[in-house]
DRENFI-810759 format. One record per residue (C-alpha): residue in one letter; x, z, y. Coordinates in steps of 0.5 Angstrom, whole numbers, padded with zeros to 4 digits, always signed. Each point is the difference from the previous one (the first is absolute). Example, Ala and Ser with C-alpha at 12.3 -4.5 7.8 and 13.67 -1.06 7.14 Angstrom:
BEGIN
a+0025+0016-0009;s+0002-0002+0007;
END
This chain:
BEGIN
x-0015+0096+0250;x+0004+0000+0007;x+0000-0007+0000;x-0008+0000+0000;x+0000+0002+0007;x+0005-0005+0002;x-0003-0005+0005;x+0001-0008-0004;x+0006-0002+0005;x+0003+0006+0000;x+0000-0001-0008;x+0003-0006+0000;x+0006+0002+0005;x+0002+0006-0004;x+0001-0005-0006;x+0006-0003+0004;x+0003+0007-0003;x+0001-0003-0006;x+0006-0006+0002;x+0001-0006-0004;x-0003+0001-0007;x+0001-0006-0005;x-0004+0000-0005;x-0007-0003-0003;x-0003+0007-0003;x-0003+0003+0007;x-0004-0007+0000;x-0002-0001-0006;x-0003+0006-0001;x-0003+0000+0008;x-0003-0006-0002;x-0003+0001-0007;x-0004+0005+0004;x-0002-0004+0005;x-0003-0006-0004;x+0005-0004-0001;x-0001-0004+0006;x+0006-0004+0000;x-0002-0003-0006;x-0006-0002+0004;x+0003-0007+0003;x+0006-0004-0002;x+0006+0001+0005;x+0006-0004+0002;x+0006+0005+0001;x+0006-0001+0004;x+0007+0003-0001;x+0006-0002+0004;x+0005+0003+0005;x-0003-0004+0006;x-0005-0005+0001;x-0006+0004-0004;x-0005+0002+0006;x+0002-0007+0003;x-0002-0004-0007;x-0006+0006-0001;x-0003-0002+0007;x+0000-0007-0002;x-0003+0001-0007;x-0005+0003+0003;x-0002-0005+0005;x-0001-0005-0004;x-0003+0003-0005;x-0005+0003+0006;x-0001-0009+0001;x-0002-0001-0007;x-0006+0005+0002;x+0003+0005-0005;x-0001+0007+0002;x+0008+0004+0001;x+0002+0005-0001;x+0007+0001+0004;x+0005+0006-0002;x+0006+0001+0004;x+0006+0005+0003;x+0002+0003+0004;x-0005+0000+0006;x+0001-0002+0007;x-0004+0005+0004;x-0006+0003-0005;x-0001+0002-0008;x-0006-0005+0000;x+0005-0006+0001;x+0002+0000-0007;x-0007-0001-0003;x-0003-0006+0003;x-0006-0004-0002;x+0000-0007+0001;x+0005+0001+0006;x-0003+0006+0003;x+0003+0007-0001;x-0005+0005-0003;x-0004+0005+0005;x+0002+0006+0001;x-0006+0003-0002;x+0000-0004-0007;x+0007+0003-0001;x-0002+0008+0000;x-0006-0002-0004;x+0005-0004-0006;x+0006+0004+0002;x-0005+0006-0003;x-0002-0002-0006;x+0008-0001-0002;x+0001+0007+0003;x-0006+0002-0005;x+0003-0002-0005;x+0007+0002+0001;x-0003+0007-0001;x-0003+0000-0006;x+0004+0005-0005;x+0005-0002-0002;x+0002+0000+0008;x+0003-0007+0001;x+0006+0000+0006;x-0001-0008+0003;x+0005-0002+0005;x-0002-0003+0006;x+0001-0007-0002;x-0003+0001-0007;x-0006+0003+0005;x-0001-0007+0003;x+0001-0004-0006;x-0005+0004-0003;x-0004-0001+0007;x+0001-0007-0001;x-0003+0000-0006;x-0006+0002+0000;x-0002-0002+0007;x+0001-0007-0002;x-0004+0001-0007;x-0005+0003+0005;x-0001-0005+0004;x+0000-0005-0007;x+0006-0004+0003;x+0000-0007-0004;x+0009-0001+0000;x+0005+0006+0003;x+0008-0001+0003;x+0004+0005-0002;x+0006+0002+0003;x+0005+0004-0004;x+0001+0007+0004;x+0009+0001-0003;x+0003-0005-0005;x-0006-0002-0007;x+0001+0003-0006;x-0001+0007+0003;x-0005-0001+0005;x-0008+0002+0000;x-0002-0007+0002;x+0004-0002-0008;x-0007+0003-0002;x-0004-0006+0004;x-0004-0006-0005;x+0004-0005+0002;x+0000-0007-0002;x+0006-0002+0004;x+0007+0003+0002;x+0005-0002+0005;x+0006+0002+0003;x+0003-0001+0007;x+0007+0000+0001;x+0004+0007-0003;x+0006+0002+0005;x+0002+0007+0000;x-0004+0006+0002;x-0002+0006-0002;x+0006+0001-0004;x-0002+0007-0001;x-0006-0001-0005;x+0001-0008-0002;x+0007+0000-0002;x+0006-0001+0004;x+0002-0008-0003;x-0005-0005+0002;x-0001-0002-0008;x-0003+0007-0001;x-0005+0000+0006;x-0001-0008-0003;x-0002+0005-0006;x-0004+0004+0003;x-0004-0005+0004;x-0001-0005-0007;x-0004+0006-0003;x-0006-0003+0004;x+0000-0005-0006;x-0005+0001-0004;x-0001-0004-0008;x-0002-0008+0002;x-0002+0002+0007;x+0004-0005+0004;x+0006+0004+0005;x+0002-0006+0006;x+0007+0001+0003;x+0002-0002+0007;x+0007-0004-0003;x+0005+0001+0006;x+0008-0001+0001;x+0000+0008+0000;x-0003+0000-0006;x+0007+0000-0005;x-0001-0001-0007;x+0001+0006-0003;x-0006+0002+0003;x-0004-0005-0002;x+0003+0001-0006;x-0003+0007+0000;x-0006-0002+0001;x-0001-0005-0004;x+0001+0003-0005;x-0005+0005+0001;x-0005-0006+0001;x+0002-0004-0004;x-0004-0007+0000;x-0006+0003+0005;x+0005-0001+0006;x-0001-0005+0005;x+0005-0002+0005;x-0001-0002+0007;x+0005-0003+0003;x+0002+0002+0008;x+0000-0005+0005;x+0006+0002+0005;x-0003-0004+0005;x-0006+0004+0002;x-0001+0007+0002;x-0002+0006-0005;x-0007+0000+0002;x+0000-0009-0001;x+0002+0002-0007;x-0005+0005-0001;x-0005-0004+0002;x+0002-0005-0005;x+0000+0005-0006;x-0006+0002+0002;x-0003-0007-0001;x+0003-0001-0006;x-0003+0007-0002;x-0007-0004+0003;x+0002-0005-0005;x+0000+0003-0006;x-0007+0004+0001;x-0002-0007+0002;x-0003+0003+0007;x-0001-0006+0005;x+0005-0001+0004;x-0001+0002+0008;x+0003+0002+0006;x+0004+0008-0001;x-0002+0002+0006;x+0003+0008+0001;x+0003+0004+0004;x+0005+0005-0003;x+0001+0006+0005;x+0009+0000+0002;x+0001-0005-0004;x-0004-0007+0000;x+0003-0006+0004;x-0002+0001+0008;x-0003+0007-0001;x+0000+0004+0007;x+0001-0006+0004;x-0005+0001+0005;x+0002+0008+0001;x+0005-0003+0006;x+0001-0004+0004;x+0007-0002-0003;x+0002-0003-0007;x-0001+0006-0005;x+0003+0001-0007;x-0002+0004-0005;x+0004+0001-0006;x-0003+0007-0005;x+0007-0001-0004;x+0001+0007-0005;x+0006-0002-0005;x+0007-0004+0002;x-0003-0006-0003;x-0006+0000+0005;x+0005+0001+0006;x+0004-0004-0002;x-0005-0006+0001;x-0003+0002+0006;x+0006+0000+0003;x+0002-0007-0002;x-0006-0003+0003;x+0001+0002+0007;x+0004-0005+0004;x-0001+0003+0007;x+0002+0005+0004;x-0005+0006-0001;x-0001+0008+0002;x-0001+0003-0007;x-0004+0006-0001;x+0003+0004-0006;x-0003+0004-0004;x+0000+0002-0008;x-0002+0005-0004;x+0005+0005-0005;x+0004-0004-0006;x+0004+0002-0006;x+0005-0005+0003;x-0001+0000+0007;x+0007-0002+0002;x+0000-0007-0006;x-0007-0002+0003;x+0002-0001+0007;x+0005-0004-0002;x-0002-0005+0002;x-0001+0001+0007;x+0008+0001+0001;x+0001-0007+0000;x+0004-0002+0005;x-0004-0006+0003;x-0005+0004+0001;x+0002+0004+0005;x+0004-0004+0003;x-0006-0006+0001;x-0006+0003-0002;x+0000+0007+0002;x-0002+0000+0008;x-0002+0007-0001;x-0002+0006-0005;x-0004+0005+0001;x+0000+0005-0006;x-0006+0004-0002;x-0004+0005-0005;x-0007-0002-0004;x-0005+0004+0002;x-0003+0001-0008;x+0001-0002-0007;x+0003+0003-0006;x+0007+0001+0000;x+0002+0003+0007;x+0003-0005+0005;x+0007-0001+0001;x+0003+0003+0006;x+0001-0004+0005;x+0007+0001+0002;x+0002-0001-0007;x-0002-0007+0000;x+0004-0002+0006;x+0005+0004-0003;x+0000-0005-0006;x-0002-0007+0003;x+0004+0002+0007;x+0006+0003-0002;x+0007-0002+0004;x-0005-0005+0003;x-0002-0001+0007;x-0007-0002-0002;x-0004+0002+0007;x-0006+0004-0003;x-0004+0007+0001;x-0003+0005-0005;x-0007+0002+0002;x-0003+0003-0006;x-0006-0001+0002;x-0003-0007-0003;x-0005-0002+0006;x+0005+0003+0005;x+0004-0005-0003;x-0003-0006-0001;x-0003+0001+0009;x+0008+0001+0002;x+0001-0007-0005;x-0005-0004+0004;x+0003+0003+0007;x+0007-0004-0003;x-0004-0006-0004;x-0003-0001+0007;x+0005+0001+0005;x+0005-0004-0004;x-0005-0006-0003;x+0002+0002-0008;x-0005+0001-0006;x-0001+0006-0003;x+0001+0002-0008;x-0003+0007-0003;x+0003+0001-0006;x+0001+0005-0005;x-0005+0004-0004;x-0008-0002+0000;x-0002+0007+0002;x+0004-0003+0007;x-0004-0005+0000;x-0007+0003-0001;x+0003+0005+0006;x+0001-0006+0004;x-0008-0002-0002;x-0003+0006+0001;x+0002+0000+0007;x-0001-0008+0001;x-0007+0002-0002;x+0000+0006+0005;x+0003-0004+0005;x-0005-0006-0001;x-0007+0004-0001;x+0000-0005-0007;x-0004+0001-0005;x+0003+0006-0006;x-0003-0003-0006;x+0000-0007+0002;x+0007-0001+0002;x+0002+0004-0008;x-0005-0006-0004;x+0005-0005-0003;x-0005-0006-0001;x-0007-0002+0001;
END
């Protein structure tokens, strides 16, 4: 009874105590009791190691232009739970959150009591807000790697995979050819899966997932000369295509990760690059050609010391690196990594000019202190939760629209 008295929210931050849970069970249960709203609507479902929200948010704007109502399922947030289920680009109300949010605790307390974790909460969340609202095609991006991950449960008449890097060894499998399996689970029986085909992809992983694919796999090949985002944007098209969806413009934005995203929050170039795996660092450093302050700030990894290896390139700090600024990200599931851990790691031996200054908003106004006086650009990098910190305070600073500046697409 003792969760009767619980307010909704209150309910939903005490399911964070039950970790990470893979498995279908919990949902399959949930949703049975809820109608089996996920059955409701067809489903795009995206897994991959980086790429998914950025392909996502592009589905879902060109499915918006084909005058579909869309239903948009991501993670994590940036500043607000309602983030993560949009409706033709627009974040649900708060209000409309605790109502649905309600119904799911409802049916978690129906004997047998069933213990849904935070995630598996706002998937099922997402499901029936998405049923209610009578959506015509939902994009779901998978929450941790496929063939154990609630969003497995959605009716998808499309799959696709992104890239497949290491990440969440601990769950997913220390080899790239067992996380290649873990993410191939998405596949269902004569549902078409896309793969993103890229150099990094060897060919015992594709080997791994073929095989479980079987003739239902269909390659897009990468094209080096653009930018992840460019590629997306291809891929997206072609996804248009084989709905035979008119092509048209895809107009979105992607908080921390769109091209151009932040550019007139100063008065110097900014970069923003939400990178959480070596993988994604690793090409957001490539990228920069100038010299620039970095703000640094990541969230806790099982493998924290391989993930930033990236930054120890020598080049980097010799011609890129103007100077570091080390911080904590304010929120977020894992605890941050402390911010004289990272200049151990990235600065160790080296003469590196930098600062620690813990907290992100004080960090980013000593960083623009040093781009103004110096006339160099700006690059935040590292966890999304350090940039939906840097947004919430652009957003205070500014007096911008909360809601308004968390829509995607029209």
């Amino acid at each position: 009874m003792g969760d009767y008295l619980l307010s909704v929210r209150k309910w939903l931050e005490n399911t964070k105590d039950s970790g990470v849970k893979l498995g279908l069970e919990n949902c399959e249960v949930l949703l049975e009791r809820l109608g089996n709203p996920h059955l409701d609507f067809p489903s795009i479902h995206v897994a991959g190691t980086n790429g998914k929200g950025s392909l996502c948010v592009q589905l879902s704007a060109v499915a918006r232009e084909n005058n579909l109502k869309v239903g948009l399922f991501t993670s994590p947030h940036l500043i607000t739970i309602e983030e993560r289920i949009r409706i033709n680009g627009i974040p649900i109300s708060p209000q409309d959150f605790d109502i649905f949010l309600n119904k799911v605790r409802e049916a978690s307390l129906i004997a047998p009591v069933c213990k849904p974790t935070f995630f598996e909460v706002t998937f099922l969340l997402a499901m029936v807000v998405f049923s209610e609202n009578k959506i015509d095609r939902a994009i779901i991006e998978t929450g941790l790697g496929g063939r154990l991950d609630s969003t497995r449960l959605v009716d998808a008449d499309l799959c696709v995979i992104t890239t497949i890097s290491k990440d969440h060894t601990e769950f997913l499998g220390e080899t790239l050819e067992k996380i290649a399996f873990e993410k191939a689970g998405i596949h269902r029986p004569g549902v078409p899966l896309l793969l993103l085909k890229n150099e990094n992809l060897s060919s015992s992983v594709l080997t791994v997932i073929s095989d479980k694919v079987g003739e239902d796999l269909w390659l897009f090949e990468e094209n080096k000369e653009l930018s992840n985002w460019q590629n997306w944007n291809i891929m997206a098209r072609k996804i248009a295509q084989f709905f035979k969806w008119e092509e048209s413009e895809i107009n979105c934005k992607w908080p921390g990760r769109s091209p151009g995203y932040g550019s007139s929050w100063f008065d110097f170039p900014l970069k923003i690059c939400a990178a959480h795996n070596k993988e994604g660092f690793e090409s957001e450093l490539n990228s920069i050609k100038k010299p620039s302050v970095f703000v640094i700030g990541v969230t806790e990894k099982a493998d924290i010391n391989d993930t930033l290896t990236p930054f120890l390139q020598e080049n980097l700090h010799q011609s890129i690196f103007h100077h570091l600024i080390f911080t904590e990200p304010l929120s977020g599931r894992n605890n941050s990594v402390s911010a004289e851990q990272l200049e151990n790691i990235i600065c160790s031996h080296r003469e590196t000019s930098r600062d620690i200054i813990k907290n992100p908003v004080n960090a980013i106004e000593e960083a623009s202190k040093i781009c103004e006086i110096d006339s160099v650009e700006l690059v935040l990098i590292g966890s999304v939760y350090l940039v939906g910190d840097i947004l919430n305070y652009i957003i205070s600073r500014d007096n911008l629209n909360f809601w308004e500046e968390l829509r995607v697409h029209r």
